[in-house]
C-alpha positions in Angstrom: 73.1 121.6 36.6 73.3 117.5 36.9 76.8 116.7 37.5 77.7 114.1 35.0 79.4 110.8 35.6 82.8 109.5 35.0 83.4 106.6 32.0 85.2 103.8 32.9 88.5 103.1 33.1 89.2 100.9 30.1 85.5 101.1 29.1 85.4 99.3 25.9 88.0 97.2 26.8 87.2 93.0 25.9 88.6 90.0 25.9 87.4 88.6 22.1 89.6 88.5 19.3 86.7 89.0 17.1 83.3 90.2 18.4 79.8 89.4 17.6 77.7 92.1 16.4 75.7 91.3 19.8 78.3 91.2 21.9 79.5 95.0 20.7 75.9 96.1 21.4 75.8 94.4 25.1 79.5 96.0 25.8 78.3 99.1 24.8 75.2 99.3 26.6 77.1 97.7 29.6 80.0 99.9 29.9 79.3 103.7 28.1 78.0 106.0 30.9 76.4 109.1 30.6 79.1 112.1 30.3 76.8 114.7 29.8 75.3 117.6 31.8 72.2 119.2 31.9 70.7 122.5 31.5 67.3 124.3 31.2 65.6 124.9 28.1 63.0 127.0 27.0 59.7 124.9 25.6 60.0 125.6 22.1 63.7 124.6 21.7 63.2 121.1 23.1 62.3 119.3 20.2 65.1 116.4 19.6 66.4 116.8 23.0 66.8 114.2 25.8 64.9 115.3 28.3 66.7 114.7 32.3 64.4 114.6 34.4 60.9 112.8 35.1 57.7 114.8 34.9 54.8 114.3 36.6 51.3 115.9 35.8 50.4 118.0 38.7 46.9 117.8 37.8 44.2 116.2 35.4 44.4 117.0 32.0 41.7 117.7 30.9 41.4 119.5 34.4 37.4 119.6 33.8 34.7 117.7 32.2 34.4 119.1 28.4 32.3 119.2 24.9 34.0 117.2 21.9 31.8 118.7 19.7 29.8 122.1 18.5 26.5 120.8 20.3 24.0 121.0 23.6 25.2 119.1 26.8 22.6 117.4 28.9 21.6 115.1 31.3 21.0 111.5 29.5 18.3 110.8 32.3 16.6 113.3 30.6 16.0 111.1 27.7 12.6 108.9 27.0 12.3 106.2 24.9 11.4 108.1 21.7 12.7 111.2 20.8 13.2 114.0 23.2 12.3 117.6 23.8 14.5 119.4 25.8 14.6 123.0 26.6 17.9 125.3 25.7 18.5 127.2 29.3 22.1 128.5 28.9 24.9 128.8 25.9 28.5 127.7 27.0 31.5 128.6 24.7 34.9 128.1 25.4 37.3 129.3 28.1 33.6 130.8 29.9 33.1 129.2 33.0 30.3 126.9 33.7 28.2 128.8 35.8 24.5 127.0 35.0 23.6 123.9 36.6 20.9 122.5 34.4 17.8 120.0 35.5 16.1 117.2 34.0 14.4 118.0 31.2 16.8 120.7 30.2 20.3 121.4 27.9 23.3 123.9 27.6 24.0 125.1 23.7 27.7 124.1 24.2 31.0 124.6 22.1 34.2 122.5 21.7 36.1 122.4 24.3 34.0 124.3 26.8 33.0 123.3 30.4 30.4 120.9 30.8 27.8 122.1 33.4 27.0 121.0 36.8 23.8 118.3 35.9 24.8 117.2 32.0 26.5 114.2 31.0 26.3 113.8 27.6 26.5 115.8 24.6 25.1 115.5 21.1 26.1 117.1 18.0 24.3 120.2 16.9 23.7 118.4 13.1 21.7 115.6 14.8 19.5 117.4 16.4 16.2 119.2 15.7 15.6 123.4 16.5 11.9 124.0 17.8 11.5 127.8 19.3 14.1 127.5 22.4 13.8 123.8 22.6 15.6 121.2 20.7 14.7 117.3 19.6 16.7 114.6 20.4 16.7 111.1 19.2 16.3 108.3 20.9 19.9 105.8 20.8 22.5 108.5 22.4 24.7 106.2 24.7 25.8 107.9 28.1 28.6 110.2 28.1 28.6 110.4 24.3 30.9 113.5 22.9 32.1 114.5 26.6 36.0 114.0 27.6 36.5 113.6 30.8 38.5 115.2 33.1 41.8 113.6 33.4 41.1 111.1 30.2 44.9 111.8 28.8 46.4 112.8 32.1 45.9 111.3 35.5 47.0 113.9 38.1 50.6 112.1 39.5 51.1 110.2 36.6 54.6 110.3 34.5 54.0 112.3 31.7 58.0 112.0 30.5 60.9 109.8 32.0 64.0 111.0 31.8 66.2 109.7 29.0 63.6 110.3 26.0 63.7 112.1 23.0 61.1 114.5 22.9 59.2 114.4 19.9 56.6 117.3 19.0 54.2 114.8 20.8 56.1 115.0 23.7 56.3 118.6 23.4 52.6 118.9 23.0 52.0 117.2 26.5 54.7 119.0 28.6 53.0 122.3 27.6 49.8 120.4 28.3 50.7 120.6 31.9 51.8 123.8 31.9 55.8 123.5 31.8 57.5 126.5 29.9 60.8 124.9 30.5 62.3 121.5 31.5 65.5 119.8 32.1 67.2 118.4 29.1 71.1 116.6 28.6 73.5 118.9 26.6 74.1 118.2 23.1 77.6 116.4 22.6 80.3 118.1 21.2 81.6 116.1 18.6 85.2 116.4 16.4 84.9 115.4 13.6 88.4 114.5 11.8 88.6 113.6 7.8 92.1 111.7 7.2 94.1 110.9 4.2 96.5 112.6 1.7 94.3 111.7 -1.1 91.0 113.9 0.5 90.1 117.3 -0.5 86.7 118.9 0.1 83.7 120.3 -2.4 85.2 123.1 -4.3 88.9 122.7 -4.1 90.9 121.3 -6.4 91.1 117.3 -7.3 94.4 115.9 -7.8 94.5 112.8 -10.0 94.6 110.0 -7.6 92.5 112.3 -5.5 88.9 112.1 -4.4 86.1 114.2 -2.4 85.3 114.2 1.0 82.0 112.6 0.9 82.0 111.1 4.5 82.6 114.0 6.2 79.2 115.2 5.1 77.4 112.2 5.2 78.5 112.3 9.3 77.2 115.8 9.5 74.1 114.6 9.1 74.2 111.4 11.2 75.6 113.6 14.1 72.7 116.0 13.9 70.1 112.9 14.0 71.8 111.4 17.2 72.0 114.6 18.6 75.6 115.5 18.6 77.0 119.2 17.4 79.6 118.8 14.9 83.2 121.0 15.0 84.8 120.9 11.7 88.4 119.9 12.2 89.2 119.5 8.9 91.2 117.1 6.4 94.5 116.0 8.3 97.5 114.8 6.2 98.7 111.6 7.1 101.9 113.1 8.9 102.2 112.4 12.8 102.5 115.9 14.1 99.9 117.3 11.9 98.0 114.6 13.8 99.1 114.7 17.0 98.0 118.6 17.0 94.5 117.9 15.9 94.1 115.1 18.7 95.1 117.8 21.1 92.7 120.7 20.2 90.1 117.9 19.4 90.8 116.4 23.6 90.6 119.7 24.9 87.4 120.8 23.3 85.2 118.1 22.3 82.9 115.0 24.2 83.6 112.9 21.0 86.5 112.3 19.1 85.0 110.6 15.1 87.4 110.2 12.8 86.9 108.5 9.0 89.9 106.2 7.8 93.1 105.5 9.5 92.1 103.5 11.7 94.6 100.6 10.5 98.2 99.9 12.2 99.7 101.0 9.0 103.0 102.7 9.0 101.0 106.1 7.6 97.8 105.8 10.5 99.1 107.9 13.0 95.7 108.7 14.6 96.0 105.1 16.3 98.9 105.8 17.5 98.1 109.4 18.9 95.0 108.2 20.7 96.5 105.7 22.1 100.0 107.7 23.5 97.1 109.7 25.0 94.7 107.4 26.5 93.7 103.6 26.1 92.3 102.5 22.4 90.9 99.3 21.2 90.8 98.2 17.8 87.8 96.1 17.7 87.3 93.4 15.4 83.6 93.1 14.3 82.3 90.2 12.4 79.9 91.8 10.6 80.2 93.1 6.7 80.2 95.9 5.7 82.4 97.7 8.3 84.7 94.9 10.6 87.8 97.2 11.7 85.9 99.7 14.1 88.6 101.9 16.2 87.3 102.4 19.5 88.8 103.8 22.7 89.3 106.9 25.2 91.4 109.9 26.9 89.7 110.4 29.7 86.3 110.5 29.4 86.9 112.0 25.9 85.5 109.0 23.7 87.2 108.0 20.2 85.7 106.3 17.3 87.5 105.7 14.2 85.1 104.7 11.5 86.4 102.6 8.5 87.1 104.5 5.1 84.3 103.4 2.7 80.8 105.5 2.4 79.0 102.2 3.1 81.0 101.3 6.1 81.1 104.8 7.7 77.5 104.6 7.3 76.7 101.1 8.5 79.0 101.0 11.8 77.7 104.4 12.9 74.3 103.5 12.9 75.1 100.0 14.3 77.4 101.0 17.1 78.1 105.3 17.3 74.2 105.4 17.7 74.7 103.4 21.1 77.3 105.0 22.4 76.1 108.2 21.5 72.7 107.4 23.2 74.7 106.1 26.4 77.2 109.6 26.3 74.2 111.6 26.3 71.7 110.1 28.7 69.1 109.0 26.1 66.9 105.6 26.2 68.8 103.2 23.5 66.0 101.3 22.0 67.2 98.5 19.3 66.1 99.2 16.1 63.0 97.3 14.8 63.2 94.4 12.5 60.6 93.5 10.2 60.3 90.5 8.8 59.5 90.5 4.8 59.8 88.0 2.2 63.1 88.4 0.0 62.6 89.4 -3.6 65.6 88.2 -4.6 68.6 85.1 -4.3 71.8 85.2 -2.8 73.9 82.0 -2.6 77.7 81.6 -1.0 77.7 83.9 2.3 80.5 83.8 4.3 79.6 81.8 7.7 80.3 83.2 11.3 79.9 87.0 10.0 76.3 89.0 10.2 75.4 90.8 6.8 73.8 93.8 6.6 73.0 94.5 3.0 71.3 97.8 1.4 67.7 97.3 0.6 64.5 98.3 -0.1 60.6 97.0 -0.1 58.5 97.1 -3.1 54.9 96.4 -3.6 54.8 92.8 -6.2 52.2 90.8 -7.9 53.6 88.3 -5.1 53.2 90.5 -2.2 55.2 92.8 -0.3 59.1 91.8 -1.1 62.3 93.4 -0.2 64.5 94.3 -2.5 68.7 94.0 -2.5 70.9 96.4 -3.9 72.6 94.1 -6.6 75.8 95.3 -5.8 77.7 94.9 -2.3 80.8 97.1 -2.7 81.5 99.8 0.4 82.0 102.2 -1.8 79.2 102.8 -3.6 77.1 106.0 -2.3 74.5 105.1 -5.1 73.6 102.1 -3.1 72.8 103.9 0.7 70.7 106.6 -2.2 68.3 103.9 -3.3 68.1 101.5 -0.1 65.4 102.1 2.2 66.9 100.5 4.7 68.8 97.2 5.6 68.4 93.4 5.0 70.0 91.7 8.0 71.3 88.4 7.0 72.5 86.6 10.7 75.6 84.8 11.1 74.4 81.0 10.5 72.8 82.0 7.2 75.0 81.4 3.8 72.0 81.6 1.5 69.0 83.1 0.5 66.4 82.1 -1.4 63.4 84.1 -3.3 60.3 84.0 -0.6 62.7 82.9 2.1 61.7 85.7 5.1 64.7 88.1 6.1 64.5 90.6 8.8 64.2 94.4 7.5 65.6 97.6 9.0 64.3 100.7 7.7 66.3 103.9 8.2 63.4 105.6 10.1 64.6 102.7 12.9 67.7 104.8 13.4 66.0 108.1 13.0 67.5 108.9 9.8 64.5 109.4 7.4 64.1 107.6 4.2 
């Protein structure tokens, strides 16, 4: 097992009053180190993982020369200029080994997938050709190597099939076992503590008091954790009453990677998680100028990490695939690869943006008698779960821009960017 290695003292300590939404990114990326360990996993449980070690083909793949079709391999110096009659001397199916080595003149009946024989190069497939007795007619006009792979045409032996830090896909998956692997290497999931805080909360099925209301973020997070491959501990609704706090910051230290807690993250006189985390280790309450989602809570005890995520759906939503996805990436030994933006015309105005703060705005793209245009949600409050249900994604507006005008281009993030599907 990979011993992991130690955050930072101070790691997400800086010196703005007010940070970029750059700047956050290039502190994270700078300062996060991986805390997690590795272990060995069987091949079929690897999907989603981060792999933590390099792998290197050992040999070709394809380790032989083989038919891409149902056909008959041959030697293309075999071919005249007209059409060709070639004698059938052996049949080849897959998984038997290619014991025939055929001449000029003759061909292999040959299956997909099987070994092409010492003396062909080329294969044709068994509709285009014509059956006389034990012979069959080719046309003239087959190239060279046609409907052969070769050996080592998708791996070279040597070459890195999987560097460490990726996710692996089912593609990935498909070309470890391709070279044999049963089992590999892969970074341990964080454990993450999830903390819901406020008097007013209650969850799904209890009662509602009220000035009460449901515990939709909580949720919401369950999901997010799962997608940046985290394992969620329920730790429940906390009142907003220090000891009950200070209790749940305890269990949450001693057991978790990641400490994620949903409002309270204000210096009110009723926030006692800030207060808690930062008796216990160093916090910072970072400043973001970006909408939705500016107070982000962000610290340490130890190398426990702490994130305190505004209140709002929208925000919760927005700052944890802005900035948790980063630092998750970074806990956990994973590639962090910035989200793609496209950039699509705007179907729609905006005028009076605040200056000096980068937007991002719930969105979607739709198919016009203009032309592709994206589409904003007409309505920019935090709260509003309806608008992260019909956005596709999100319009980022950057800090110089104060409006927007119908056809002006605007750069597009779709969900799938941040591996949350649609």
């Amino acid at each position: 097992m990979k011993k992991a290695r130690i955050l930072l003292d101070d790691c997400f300590l800086h010196d703005s009053e007010r940070l970029g939404h750059d700047e956050a990114i290039d502190l994270i990326l700078e300062r996060v180190r991986r805390i997690a360990t590795s272990e060995i996993v069987k091949l079929e449980d690897v999907p989603g993982r981060v792999i933590a070690e390099d792998l290197i083909a050992p040999k070709d793949v394809p380790s032989f020369a083989n038919a891409a079709v149902d056909g008959y391999a041959f030697a293309h110096t075999s071919l005249r200029g007209g059409d060709t009659r070639l004698k059938v001397v052996a049949r080849i199916a897959a998984g038997q080994e290619a014991r025939t080595a055929i001449k000029r003149g003759e061909a292999v009946r040959i299956f997909t997938g099987a070994a092409i024989p010492e003396g062909a190069d080329t294969c044709i497939m068994q509709e285009d050709v014509a059956l006389e007795g034990d012979c069959i007619v080719v046309r003239q006009g087959l190239k060279r190597g046609a409907n052969l792979r070769k050996a080592g045409e998708d791996l070279k032996s040597g070459e890195v099939v999987v560097r460490a830090g990726e996710t692996l896909r089912p593609q990935e998956v498909a070309a470890i076992a391709s070279i044999g692997r049963d089992r590999v290497a892969c970074f341990e999931r964080l454990k993450v503590a999830l903390i819901s805080t406020g008097n007013e909360l209650s969850r799904p099925g209890e009662s509602l008091g009220r000035s009460g209301v449901f515990d939709a973020n909580y949720f919401m997070l369950r999901g997010l954790v799962a997608t940046a491959g985290g394992r969620v501990e329920d730790y429940g609704i906390v009142a907003d009453e220090r000891n009950a706090v200070e209790r749940v910051i305890e269990r949450a230290t001693a057991n978790s990677d990641v400490i994620l807690s949903t409002g309270g993250v204000s210096r009110g006189e009723a926030d006692h998680i800030v207060r808690a985390i930062m008796e216990r280790g160093v916090l910072h309450g970072w400043q973001i100028a970006v909408k939705p989602g500016r107070p982000l809570a962000i610290g340490q005890i130890g190398d426990k990490v702490f994130l305190g995520l505004p209140g709002n759906p929208v925000a919760v939503y927005v700052t944890f695939v802005l900035y948790a996805l980063p630092v998750f990436a970074q806990l956990q030994g994973r590639i962090w690869r910035p989200p793609q933006r496209y950039p699509i015309e705007a179907g729609f105005a905006f005028a009076g943006k605040k200056a000096g703060r980068r937007e991002f705005w719930r969105g979607w793209v739709e198919h016009t008698k203009g032309g592709v245009r994206v589409k904003k949600f007409p309505r920019d409050g935090s709260g509003l779960i309806s608008g992260l249900r019909q956005a596709t994604g999100l319009i980022e507006i950057p800090e110089h821009v104060t409006d927007v005008a119908e056809g002006d281009m605007v750069a597009f993030i779709p969900f799938a960017e941040f591996g949350v599907s649609r």
